[in-house]
C-alpha positions as CSV (number, residue, x, y, z in Angstrom):
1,X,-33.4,33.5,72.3
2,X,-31.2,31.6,70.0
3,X,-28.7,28.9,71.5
4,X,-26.2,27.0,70.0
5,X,-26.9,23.1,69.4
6,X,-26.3,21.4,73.0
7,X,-22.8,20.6,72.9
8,X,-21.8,17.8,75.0
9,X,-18.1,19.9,75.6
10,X,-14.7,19.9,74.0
11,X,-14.3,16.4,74.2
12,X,-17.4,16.3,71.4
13,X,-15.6,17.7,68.9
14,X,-12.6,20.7,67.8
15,X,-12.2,23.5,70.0
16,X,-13.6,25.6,66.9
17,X,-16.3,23.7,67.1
18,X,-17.7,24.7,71.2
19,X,-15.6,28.5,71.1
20,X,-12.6,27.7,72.8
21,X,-9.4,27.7,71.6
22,X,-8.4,24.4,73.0
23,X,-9.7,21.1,73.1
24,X,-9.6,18.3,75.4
25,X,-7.0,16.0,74.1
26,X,-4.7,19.7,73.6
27,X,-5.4,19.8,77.6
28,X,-4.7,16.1,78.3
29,X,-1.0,16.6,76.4
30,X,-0.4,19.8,78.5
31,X,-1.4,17.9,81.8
32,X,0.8,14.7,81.1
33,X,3.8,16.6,79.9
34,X,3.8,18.5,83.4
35,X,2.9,15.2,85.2
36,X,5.7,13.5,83.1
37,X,8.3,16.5,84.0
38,X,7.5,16.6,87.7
39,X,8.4,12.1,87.9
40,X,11.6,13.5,86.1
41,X,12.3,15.9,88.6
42,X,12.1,13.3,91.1
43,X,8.5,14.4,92.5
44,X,6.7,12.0,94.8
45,X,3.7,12.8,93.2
46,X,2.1,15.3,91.5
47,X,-0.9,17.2,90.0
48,X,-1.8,19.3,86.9
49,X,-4.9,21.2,85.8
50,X,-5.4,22.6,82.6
51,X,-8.6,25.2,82.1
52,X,-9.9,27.7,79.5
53,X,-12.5,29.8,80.1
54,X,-14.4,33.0,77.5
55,X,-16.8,35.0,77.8
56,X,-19.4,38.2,76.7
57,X,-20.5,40.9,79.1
58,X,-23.1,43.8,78.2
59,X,-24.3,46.3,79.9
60,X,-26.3,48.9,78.9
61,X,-28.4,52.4,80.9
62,X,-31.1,54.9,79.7
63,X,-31.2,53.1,76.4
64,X,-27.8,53.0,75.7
65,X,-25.0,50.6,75.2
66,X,-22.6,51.4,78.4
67,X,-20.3,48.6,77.7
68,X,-19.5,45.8,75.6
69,X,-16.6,43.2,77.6
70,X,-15.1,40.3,76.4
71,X,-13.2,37.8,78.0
72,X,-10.8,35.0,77.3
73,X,-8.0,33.4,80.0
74,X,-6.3,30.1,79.9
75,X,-4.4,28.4,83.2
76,X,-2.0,25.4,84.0
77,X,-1.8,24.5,87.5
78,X,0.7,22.3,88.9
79,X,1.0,20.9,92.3
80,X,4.5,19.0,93.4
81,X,4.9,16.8,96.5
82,X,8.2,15.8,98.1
83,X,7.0,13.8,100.5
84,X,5.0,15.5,102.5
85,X,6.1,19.0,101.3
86,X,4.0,20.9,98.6
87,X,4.4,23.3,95.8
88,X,2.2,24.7,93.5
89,X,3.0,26.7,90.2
90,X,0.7,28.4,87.4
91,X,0.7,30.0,83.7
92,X,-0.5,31.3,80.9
93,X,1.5,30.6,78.7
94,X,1.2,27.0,77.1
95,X,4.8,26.5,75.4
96,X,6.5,23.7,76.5
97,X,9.4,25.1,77.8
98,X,6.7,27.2,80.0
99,X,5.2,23.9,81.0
100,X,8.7,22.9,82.1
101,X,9.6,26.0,84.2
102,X,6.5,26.1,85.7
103,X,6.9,22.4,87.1
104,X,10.7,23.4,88.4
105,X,8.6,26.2,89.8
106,X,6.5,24.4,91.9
107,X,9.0,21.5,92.4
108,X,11.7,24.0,93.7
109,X,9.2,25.7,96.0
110,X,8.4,21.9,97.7
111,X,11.9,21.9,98.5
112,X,12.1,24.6,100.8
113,X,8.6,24.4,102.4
114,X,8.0,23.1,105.9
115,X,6.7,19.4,106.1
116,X,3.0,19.3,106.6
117,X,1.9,15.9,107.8
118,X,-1.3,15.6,106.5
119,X,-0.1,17.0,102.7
120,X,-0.7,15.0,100.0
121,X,-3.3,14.3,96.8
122,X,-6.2,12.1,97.9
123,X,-5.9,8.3,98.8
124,X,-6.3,6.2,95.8
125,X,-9.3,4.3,97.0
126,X,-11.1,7.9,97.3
127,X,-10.8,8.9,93.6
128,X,-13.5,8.6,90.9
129,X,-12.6,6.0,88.3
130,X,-12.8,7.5,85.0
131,X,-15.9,5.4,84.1
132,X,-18.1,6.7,86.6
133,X,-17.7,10.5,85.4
134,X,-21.3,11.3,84.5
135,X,-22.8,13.5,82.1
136,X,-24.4,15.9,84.1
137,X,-25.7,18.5,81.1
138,X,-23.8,21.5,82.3
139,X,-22.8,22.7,78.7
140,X,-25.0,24.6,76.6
141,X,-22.9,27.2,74.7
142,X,-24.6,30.3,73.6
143,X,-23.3,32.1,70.5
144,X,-24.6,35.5,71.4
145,X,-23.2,38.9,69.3
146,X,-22.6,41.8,70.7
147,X,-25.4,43.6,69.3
148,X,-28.0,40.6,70.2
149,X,-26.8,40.4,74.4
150,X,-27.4,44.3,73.4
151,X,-30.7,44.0,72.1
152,X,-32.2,41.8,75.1
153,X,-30.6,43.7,78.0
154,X,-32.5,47.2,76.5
155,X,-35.8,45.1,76.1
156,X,-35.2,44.0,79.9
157,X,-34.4,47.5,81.2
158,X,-37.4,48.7,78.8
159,X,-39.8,46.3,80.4
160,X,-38.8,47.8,83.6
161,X,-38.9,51.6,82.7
162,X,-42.5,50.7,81.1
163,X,-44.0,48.9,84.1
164,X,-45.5,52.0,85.8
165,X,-44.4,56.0,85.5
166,X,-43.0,55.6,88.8
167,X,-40.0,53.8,87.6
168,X,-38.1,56.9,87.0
169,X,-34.4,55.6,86.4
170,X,-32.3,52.5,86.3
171,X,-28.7,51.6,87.5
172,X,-28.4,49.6,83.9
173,X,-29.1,46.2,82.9
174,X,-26.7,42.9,82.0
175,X,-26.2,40.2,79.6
176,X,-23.2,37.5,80.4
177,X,-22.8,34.6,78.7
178,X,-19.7,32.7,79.7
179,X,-18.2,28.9,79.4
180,X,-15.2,26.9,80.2
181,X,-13.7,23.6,80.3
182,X,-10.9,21.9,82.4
183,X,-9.0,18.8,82.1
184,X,-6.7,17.6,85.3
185,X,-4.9,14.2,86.5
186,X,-2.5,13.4,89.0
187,X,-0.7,10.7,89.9
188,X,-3.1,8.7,92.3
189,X,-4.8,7.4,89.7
190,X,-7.3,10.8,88.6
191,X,-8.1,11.7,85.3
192,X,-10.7,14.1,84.4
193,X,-12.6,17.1,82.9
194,X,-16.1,18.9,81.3
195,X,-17.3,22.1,80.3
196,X,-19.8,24.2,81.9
197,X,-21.2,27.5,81.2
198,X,-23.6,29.8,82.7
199,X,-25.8,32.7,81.5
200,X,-27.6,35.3,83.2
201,X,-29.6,38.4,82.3
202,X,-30.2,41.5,85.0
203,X,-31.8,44.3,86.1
204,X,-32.0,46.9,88.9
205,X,-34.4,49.8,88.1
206,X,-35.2,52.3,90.5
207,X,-38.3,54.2,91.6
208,X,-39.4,57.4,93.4
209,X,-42.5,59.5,94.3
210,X,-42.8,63.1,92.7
211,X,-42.2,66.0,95.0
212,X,-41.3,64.0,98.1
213,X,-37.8,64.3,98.8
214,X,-35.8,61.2,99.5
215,X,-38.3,58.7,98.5
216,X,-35.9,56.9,95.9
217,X,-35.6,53.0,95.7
218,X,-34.0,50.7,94.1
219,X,-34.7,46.8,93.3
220,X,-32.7,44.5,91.4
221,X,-33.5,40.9,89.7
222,X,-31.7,38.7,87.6
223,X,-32.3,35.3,85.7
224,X,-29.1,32.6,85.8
225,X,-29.1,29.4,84.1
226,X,-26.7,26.8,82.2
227,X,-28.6,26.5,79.5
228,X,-29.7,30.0,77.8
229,X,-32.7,29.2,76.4
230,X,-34.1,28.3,80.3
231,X,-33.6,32.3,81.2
232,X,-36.4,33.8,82.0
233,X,-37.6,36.4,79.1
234,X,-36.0,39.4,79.1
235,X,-39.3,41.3,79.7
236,X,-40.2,38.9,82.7
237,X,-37.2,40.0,84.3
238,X,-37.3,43.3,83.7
239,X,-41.5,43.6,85.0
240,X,-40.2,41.5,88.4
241,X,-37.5,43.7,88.9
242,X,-39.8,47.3,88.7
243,X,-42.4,45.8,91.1
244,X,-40.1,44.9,93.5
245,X,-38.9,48.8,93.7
246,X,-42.2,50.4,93.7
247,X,-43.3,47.9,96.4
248,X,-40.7,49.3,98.7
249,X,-41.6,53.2,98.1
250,X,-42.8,55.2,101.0
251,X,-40.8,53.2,103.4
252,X,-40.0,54.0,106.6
253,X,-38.2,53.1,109.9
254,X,-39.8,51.2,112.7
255,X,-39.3,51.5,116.5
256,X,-36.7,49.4,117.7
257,X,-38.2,45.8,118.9
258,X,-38.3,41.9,119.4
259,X,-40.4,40.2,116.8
260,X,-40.6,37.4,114.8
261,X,-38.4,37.8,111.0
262,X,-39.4,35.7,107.8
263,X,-36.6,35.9,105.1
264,X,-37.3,35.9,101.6
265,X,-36.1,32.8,99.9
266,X,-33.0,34.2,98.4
267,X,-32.2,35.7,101.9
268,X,-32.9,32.2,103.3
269,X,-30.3,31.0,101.0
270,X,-27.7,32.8,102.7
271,X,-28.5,31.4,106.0
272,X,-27.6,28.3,104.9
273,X,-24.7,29.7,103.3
274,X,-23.2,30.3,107.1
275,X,-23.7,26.9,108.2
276,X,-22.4,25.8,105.5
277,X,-19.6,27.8,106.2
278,X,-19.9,26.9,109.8
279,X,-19.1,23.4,109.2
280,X,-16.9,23.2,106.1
281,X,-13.3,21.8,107.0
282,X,-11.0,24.8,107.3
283,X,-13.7,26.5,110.1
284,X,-13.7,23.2,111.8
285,X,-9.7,22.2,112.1
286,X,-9.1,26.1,112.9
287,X,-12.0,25.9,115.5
288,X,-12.8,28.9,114.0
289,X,-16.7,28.4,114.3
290,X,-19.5,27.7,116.6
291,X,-20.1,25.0,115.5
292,X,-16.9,22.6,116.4
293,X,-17.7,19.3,117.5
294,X,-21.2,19.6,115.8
295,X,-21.5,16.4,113.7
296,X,-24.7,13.9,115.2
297,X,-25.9,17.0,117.2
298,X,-29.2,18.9,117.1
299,X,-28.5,22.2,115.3
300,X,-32.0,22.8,113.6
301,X,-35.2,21.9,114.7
302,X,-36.5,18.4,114.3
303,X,-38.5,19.0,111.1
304,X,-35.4,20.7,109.4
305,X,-33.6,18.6,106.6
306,X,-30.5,19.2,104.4
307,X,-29.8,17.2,101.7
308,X,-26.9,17.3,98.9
309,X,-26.8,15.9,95.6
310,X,-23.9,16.6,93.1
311,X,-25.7,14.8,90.6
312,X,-28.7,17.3,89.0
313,X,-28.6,17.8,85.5
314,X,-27.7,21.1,84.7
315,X,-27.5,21.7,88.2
316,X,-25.1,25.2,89.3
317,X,-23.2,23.0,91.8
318,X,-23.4,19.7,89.7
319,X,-20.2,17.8,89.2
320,X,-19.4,14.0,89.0
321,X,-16.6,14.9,91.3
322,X,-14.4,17.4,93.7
323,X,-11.8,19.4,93.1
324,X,-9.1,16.9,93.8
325,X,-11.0,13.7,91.8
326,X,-12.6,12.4,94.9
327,X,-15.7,10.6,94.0
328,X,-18.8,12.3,95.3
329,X,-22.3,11.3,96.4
330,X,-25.7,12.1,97.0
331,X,-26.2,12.4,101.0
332,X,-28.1,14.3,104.1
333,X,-26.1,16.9,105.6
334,X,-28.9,17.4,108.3
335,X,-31.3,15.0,109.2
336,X,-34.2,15.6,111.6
337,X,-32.1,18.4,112.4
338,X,-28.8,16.9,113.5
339,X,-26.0,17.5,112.1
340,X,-25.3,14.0,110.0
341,X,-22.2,15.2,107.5
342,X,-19.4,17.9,107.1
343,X,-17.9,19.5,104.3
344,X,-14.4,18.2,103.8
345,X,-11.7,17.3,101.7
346,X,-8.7,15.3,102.0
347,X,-6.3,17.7,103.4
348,X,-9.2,19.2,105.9
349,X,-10.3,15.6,106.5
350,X,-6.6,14.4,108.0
351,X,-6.5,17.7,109.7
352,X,-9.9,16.6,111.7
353,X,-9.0,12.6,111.9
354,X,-11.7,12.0,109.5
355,X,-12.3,11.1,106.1
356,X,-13.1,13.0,103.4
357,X,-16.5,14.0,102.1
358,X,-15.8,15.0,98.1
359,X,-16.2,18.5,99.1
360,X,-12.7,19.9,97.9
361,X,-13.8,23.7,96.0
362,X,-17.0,23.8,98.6
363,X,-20.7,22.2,98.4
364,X,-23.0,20.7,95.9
365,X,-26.5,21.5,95.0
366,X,-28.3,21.5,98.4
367,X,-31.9,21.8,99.5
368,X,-33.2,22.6,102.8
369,X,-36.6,21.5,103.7
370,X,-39.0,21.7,106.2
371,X,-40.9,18.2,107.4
372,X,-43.5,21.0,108.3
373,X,-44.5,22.1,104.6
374,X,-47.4,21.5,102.8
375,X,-48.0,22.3,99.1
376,X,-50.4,25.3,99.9
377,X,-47.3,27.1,102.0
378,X,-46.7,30.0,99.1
379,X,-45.4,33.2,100.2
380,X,-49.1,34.6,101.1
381,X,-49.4,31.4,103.5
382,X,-45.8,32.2,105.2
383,X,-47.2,35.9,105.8
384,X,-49.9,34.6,107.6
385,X,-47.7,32.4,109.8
386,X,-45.3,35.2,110.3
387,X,-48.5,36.9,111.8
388,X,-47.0,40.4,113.2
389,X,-43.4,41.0,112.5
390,X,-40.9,41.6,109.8
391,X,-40.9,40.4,106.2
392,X,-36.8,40.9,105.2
393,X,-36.2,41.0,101.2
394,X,-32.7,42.9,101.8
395,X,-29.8,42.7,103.5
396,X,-26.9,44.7,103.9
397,X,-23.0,44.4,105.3
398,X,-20.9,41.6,106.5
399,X,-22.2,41.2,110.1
400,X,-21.7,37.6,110.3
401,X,-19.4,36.2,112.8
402,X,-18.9,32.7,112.5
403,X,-16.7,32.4,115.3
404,X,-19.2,32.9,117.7
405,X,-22.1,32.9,116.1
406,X,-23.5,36.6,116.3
407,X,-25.2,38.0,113.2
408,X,-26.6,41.3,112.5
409,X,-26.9,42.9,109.5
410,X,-28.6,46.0,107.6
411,X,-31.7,45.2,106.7
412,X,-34.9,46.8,104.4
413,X,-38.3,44.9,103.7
414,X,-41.9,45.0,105.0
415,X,-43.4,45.6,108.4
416,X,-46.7,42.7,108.3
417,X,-49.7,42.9,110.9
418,X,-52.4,40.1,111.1
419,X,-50.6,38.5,108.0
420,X,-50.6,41.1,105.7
421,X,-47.6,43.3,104.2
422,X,-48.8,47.2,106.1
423,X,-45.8,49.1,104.7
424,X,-42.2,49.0,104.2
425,X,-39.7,49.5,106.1
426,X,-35.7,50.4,105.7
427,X,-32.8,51.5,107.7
428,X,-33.0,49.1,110.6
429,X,-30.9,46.1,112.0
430,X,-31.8,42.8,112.8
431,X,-29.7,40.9,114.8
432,X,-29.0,37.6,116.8
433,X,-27.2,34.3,117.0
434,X,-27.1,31.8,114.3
435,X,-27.4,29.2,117.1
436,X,-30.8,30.4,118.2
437,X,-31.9,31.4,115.3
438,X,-31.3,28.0,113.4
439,X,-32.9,26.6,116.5
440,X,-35.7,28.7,116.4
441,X,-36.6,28.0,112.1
442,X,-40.5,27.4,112.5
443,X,-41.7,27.1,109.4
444,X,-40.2,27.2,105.5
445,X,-42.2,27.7,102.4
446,X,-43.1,26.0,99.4
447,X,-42.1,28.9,97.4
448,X,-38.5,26.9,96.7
449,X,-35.9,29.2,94.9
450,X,-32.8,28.2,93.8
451,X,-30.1,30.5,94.8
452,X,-26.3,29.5,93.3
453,X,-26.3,26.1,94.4
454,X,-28.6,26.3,97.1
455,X,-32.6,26.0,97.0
456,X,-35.1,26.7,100.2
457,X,-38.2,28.8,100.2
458,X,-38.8,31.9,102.5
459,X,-37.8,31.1,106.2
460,X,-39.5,31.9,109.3
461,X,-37.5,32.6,112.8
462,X,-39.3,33.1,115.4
463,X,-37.7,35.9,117.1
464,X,-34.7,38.5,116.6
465,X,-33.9,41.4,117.6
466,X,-35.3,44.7,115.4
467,X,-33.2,48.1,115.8
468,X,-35.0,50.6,114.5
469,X,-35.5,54.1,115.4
């Protein structure tokens, strides 16, 4: 794959130069004019964020180019405080008579909203200093034609439809390649910005048996990265993607039980998606999750560990720091299974009594491990442990209540017997309680996958509920 030289963002250079049509010190103008306008107005303080963002999409079916999208936007936010009342404004347009409106906008809109006693930008002891921003490699431009994203999303969908003649169709395969940059300040003291991009390649072929009605599958994989030339090979992809769909032919539905469930990594992700979710600011000063009042308590078993760090090179949920400026850190999130940090900003953080965490706009990279794993625990090893019970690799629906906990979803996968995969399975529901079922994590693998921002191998819980037939 070719990739542009490693651009360190817009800052580096002209806009020309990194494919936007801005650059940084166009952004930093644009910000202090609206910061500038809103003091005139009379604004207690104020915000401003300007972003650019472009892209290429292509998509492609049966050999054939299916679609070819580009994309290109451009935003300025601006947030106005009166006190403890807050406006916010956007646009498009750039202009500075635009820049002005859109400040009387959000200015005018402060005036007749209610007073919120915890409003305001972030205490000026909690912002990064501008000397501290790291360079955390998350810009790696890739100047990709049409016809070449074309070229390597038929050579993935070809290495699927070649992998065996049971591969019979395909739902299409993708090429993105996308970028942006942002610049914002405010008037605590904040000013900041990078670029970031991220490019993926993807697949979902689908397989069937001759003559026997109904026994059609489908599988998908992809490949994401910052950095193009990190993607896994078109053909890799592709291969992956056809043996996950012919490993889930001939499946069936199982008779409704209690056993133990092992979640493929990426499904494993998800879970700790929910408590994430679970204890992330808004849930918590709604006491809209189970939850509340969680922080130093045992929520995981012993040998369970969280642990965030905003700081990994080219890292999907890398940044030197929040949303709002706040300075962020590496830290445990659980530790020996307690509960030792939230997810907060400011506003969420004064809501609660508390201070804030630098998690305005959500997590950073985090990793969930196990105290329990040893090198050898691949996917085979986690079979074994899983014993007799069900191997999940799909999911389907919303069935995820964080209020009270209760989860059950759709679910397709594997029925396993004395360690070893017997035959898959579909159309059934597992279900239970993310209390119990966090509590009842016995093992996690060594086969580590990062999903988004998150990375933990295949999980084992030690007993759900199976609804079958």
């Amino acid at each position: 794959m070719k990739t542009t030289p490693h651009a360190r963002g817009p800052s580096a250079g002209g806009a020309a130069e990194t494919g936007f049509s801005y650059s940084r010190a166009q952004f930093e103008d644009l910000v202090d004019q609206a910061l500038a306008h809103a003091r005139k107005l009379g604004a207690s303080d104020a915000g401003a964020e300007a972003s650019e963002g472009c892209g290429l999409s292509v998509g492609v079916r049966r050999g054939q180019l299916e679609s070819v999208e580009r994309n290109r936007d451009k935003s300025l936010g601006v947030t106005v405080y009166l006190g403890q009342r807050r406006g916010n404004a956007s646009t498009s347009d750039f202009s500075p008579a635009a820049v002005r409106q859109t400040v009387q906008a959000a200015y005018d809109i402060a005036r007749f909203t209610a007073e919120d006693p915890v409003a305001g930008l972030p205490d000026a002891q909690d912002v990064a200093p501008t000397a501290s921003h790291r360079d955390l490699d998350l810009f790696h431009p890739w100047s990709l034609t049409s016809e070449e994203a074309a070229r390597i999303a038929l050579e993935c969908e070809a290495a699927a439809m070649q992998t065996h003649q049971r591969i019979t169709n395909s739902e299409g395969a993708s090429v993105s390649a996308q970028q942006s940059h942002f610049f914002s300040a405010h008037t605590h003291g904040f000013r900041g910005g990078y670029a970031s991009s991220r490019h993926s390649i993807s697949v979902a072929p689908i397989a069937s048996l001759p003559g026997r009605r109904g026994q059609m599958q489908r599988d998908a994989w992809y490949s994401s990265e910052r950095d193009a030339a990190h993607l896994a090979t078109p053909e890799a992809v592709g291969r992956y993607a056809a043996e996950r769909a012919l490993s889930r032919l001939g499946a069936r539905k199982i008779a409704t039980t209690e056993c133990p469930v092992l979640f493929e990594a990426p499904l494993a992700a998800g879970l700790l998606g929910s408590f994430v979710q679970a204890v992330s600011g808004g849930a918590l000063y709604r006491k809209s999750s189970f939850l509340v009042d969680a922080l130093g308590k045992p929520v995981f078993p012993a040998h369970i560990d969280v642990a965030e760090d905003p700081f990994i090179p080219q890292g999907k949920g890398s940044s030197p720091f929040d949303d709002e400026g706040v300075r962020v850190a590496p830290r445990k999130v659980v530790e020996g299974g307690r509960v030792a940090g939230y997810f907060l900003s400011s506003y969420s953080a004064r809501k609660l009594g508390m201070h804030t965490t630098g998690n305005a706009g959500g997590s950073h990279n985090l990793t969930l491990t196990s105290r329990r794993t040893r090198a050898g625990d691949d996917l085979d090893a986690m079979l074994r442990k899983l014993g007799t019970g069900l191997f999940v690799i799909e999911l389907m629906g919303q069935g995820v209540n964080l209020v009270t906990g209760d989860y059950s979803r759709g679910a397709s996968g594997f029925w396993v017997e004395n360690g070893e995969i017997a035959y898959p399975v579909q159309e059934i529901t597992i279900a239970g309680n993310l209390r119990a079922m966090f509590k009842g994590i016995e093992a996690v693998g060594a086969d580590a996958y990062g999903y988004g921002a998150k990375t933990v191998g295949s999980m084992l819980v030690n007993r759900m509920k199976v609804a079958g037939s």
